[in-house]
N, C-alpha and C positions, 0 to 999 in steps of 0.2 A: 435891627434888621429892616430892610427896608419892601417898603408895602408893595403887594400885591397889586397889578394894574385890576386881575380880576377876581372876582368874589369867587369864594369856593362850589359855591351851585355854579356860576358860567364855568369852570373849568371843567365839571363834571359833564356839563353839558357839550364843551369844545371836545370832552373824549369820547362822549358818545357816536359825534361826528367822524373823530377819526377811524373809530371803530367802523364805521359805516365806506369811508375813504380812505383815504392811503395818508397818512402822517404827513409827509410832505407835502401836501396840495393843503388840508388843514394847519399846517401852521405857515402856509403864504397864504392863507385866505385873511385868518386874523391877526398876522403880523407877530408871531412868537418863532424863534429858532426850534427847530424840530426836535433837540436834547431840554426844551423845557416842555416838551408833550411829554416827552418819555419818563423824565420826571415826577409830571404830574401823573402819570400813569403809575408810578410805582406811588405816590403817594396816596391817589384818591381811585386806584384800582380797582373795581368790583362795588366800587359806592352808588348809592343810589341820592338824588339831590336829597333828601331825610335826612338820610343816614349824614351827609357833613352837615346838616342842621344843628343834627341830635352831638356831634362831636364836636361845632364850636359852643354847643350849649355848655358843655361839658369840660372845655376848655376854659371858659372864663368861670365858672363856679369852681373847678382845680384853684385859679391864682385868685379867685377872693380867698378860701380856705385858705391857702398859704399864707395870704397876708395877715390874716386872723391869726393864725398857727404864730407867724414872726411876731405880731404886737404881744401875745402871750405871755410869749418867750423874755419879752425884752420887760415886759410888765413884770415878770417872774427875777431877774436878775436884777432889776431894781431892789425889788420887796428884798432880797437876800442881803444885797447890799447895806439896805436900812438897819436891818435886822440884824449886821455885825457890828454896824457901828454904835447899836446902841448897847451893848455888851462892856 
């Protein structure tokens, strides 16, 4: 997927603007098509800059644990593995 020009605070902050102006003048001002405000509005809607803090905090501790979760898994199918063949 490819990256973000802006961080999740500045985006929260370009909505608060539009909230203040009109969509179209906000996104000629900072050079976005005005269906990626609308976007961001259904994604970072009613957020407060914290709150997407608190949810990339929250995001990258999900994909450590998963990857924790996968090495587990794969440490586990080993161990089984060993343990027929020595039968």
């Amino acid at each position: 997927m490819k990256k973000s020009h802006y961080t999740e605070e500045q985006i929260v902050l370009i909505l608060r603007e539009a909230e203040l102006t009109t969509v179209a003048a906000t996104a000629r001002k900072r050079g976005v098509a005005e269906q990626t405000i609308y976007r961001w509005r259904k994604q970072f809607g009613g957020m407060e800059v914290s709150d997407v803090r608190e949810l990339r905090r929250l995001r990258e501790e999900n994909a450590r644990l998963k990857k924790l979760v996968a090495e587990r898994d794969l440490e586990v199918e080993v161990m089984k593995e060993i343990q027929a063949k020595k039968w």
